[in-house]
N, C-alpha and C positions, 0 to 999 in steps of 0.2 A: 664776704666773711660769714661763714655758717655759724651753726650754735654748737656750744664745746661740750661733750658729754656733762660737767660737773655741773654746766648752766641748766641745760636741760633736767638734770635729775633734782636741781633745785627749784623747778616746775612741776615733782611729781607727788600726787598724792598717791603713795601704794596702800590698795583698798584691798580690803579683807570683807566680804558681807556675803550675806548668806545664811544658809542651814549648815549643820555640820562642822562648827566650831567650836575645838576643845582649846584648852590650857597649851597643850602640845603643838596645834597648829599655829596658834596665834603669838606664842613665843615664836617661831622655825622664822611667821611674816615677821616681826619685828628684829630679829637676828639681818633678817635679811633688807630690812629697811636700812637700818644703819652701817652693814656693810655696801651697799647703793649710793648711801649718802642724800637719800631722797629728802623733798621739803617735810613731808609728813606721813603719817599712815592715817586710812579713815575707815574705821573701824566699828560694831555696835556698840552701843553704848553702853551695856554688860561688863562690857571688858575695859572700858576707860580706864577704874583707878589701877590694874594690874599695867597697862601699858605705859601709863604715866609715871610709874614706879618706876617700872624696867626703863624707860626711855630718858630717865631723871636725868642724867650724865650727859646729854646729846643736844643737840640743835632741835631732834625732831620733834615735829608738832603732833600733837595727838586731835584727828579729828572726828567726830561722830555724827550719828544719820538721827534723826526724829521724823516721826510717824511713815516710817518707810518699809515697800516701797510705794503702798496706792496714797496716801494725804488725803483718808477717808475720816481722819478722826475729827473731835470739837476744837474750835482755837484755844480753848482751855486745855484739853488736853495735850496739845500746841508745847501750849506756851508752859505748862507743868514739865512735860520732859524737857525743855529748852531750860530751863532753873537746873531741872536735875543735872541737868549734862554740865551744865556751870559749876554747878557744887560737887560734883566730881573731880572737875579739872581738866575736860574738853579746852582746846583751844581753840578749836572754829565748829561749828553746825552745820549742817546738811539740812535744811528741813523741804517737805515739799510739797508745792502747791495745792490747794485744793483746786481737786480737777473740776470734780462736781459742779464747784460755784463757776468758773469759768467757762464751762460748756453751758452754763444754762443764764450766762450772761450777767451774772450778779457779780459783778466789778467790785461793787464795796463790801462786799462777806469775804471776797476773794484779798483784797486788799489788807483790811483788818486782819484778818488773820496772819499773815506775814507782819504788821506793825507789830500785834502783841507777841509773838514769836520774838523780834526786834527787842521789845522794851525787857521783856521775862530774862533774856538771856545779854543784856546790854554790860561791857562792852562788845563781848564774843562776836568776832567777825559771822555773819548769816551770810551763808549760799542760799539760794531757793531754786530747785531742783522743778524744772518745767517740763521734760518730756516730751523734746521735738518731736519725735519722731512717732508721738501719738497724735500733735496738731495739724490743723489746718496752718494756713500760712497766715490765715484772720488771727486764728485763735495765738498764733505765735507772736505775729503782733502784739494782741492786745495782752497776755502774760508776760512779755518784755518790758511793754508801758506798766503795769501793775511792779514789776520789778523797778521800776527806775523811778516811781511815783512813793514807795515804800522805802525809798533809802537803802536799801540791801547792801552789804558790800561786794554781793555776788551772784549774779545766772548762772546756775548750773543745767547744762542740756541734756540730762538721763541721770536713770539710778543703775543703767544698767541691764533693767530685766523687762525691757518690753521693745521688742521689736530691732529697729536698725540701731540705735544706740546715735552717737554724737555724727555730725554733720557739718563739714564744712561751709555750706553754704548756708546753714540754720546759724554760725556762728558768724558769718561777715552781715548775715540781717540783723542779728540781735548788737552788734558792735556799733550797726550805722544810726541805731536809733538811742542807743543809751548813752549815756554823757561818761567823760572819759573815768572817773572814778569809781565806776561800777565795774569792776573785774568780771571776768567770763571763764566758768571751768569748764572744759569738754572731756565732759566722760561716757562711756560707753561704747564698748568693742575697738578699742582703742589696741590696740597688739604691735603698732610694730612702730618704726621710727620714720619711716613714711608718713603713716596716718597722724602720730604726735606733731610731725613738722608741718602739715597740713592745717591742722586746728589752729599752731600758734601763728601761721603766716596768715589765717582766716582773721585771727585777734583774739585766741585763746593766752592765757597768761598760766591756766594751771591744768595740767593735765590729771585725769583721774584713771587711775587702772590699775589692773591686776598683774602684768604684764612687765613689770617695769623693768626686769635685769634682762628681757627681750627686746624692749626699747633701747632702751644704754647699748646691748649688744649692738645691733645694729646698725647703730650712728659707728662706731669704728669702720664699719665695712660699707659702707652707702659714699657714693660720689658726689648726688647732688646735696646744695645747700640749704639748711633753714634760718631763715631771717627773722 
């Protein structure tokens, strides 16, 4: 038994991020989220209370990014826009790891920093956006462990703008190490329904992309199944 277009698009978060975003465009995304019927759109945080507005009427969730995409900033300024995004009307966060501290091994800066992120924006579901496809297979390790040590309710594998983007097999290692209540978004160059069925058969649960009414496409016309 494969997975039914509606199941699937109720796994997708269609992202809008970037430069070059008007009033215009990000109306045309949200038009198009909701004729999709996707779980949410994830969006900058600029535009939250206009999407929340518009999306009033719907199911969809409105999500946003903080300190993205490098996670160069202070955990204070962390955890300042994690509040803002709150008091806006964010319904989940994006925020992403500090690289810095985990390249140079300092676990507990690294740590910290996602708990106060956690508490500033509590109860709002956290993703923490780690960036496979910049680590070592150590380093993905130990920001796994930092994720599942932190309570997150989410690993996310990319923002998106650096390099290969989400990974199958970066998603069955980060599955086999974190305990089942920590959900896993695979995002990044995600385009078709091949590669979505691949992440969730890895043990992705949320799919992130820009893509999405080529993904849905797709699953109409593709023979093989996703479990």
């Amino acid at each position: 038994m494969g997975i039914d277009k509606a199941k699937l698009a109720g796994m997708i978060e269609h992202t809008l991020l970037g430069d070059n975003i008007d009033e215009k465009r990000l109306l045309a995304h949200l038009d198009e989220a909701k004729e999709l019927q996707v779980f949410g759109v994830c969006i900058p945080l600029a535009w939250v209370p206009l999407a929340k507005k518009y999306l009033s009427n719907t199911h969809i969730k409105v999500i946003t990014v903080i300190d993205f995409p490098h996670g160069n900033k202070s955990s204070a300024q962390k955890a300042h826009e994690a509040q803002l995004a709150a008091s806006l009307g964010a319904d989940e966060i994006d925020m992403v790891l500090d690289y810095e501290a985990l390249r140079n091994k300092n676990y507990e800066k690294a740590l910290r920093d996602i708990t106060l992120v956690l508490e500033a924006a509590r109860p709002i579901p956290i993703k923490v956006i780690v960036e496979t496809s910049a680590l070592s297979k150590e380093q993905l390790v130990c920001a796994t462990t930092l994720v599942a040590l932190s309570k997150a309710q989410f690993i996310k594998t990319s923002t998106g703008f650096h390099q290969a983007g989400a990974q199958s097999h970066d998603i069955e290692l980060m599955r086999a190490l974190l305990p089942i209540d920590i959900q896993i978004k695979a995002s990044g160059g995600i385009r078709n329904y091949a590669q979505a069925c691949s992440m969730i058969q890895a043990g992705a649960s949320r799919i992130g992309a820009s893509q999405s009414r080529q993904i849905l496409r797709d699953i109409l016309e593709n023979t093989h199944a996703c479990y």
